[in-house]
C-alpha positions in Angstrom: 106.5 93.4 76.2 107.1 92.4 80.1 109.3 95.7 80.1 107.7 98.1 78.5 104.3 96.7 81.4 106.6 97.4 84.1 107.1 100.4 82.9 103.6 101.3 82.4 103.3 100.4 86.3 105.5 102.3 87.9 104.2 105.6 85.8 100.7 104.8 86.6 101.7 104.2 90.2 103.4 107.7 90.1 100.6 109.3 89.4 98.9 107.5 92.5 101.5 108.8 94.6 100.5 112.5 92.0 96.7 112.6 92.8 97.6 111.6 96.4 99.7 114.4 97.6 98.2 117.0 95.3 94.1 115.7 97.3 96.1 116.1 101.0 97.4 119.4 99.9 93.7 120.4 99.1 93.1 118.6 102.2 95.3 120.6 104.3 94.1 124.1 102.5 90.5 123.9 103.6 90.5 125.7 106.6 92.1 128.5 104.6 89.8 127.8 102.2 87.0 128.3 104.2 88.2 132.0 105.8 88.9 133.1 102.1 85.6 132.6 100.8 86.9 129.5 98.1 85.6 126.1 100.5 83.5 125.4 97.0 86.6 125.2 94.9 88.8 123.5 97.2 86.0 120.6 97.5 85.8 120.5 93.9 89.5 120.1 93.2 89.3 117.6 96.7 87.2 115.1 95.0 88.8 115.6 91.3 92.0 114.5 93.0 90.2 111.4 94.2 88.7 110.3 91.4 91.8 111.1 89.3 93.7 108.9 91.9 91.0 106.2 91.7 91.3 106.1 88.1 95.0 105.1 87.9 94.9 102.7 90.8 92.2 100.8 88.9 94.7 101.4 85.7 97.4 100.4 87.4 95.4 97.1 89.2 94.8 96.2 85.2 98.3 96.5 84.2 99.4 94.4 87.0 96.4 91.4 85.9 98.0 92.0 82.6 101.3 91.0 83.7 100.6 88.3 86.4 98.1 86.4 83.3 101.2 86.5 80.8 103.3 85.1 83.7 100.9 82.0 84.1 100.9 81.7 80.6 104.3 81.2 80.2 
């Protein structure tokens, strides 16, 4: 059980690491962005990248309360 929580952690913490890089590369595109005519889009995909990296640092916090509570209780 311990394991397969471990495991859970380091692929939701990969997909921190996912959302992260893929928001600074929107990041980094929006003066381009902005001369093309797409600012809108880039913002929208911006902030979907923050939230999606929100999400799975608060799924990953859980996983790691999960695992410290079955460590006390043991």
């Amino acid at each position: 059980m311990e394991i397969l929580l471990i495991l859970l952690v380091v692929a939701a913490a990969g997909l921190v690491l996912f959302s992260l890089g893929r928001g600074l590369y929107y990041f980094s595109r929006g003066h381009q962005a902005a001369e093309n005519g797409t600012a809108s889009d880039n913002l929208k995909m911006q902030n979907q990248m923050m939230f999606a990296r929100i999400k799975w640092q608060a799924i990953t916090i859980m996983l790691l309360v999960v695992i410290g509570l079955l460590a006390a209780g043991n």
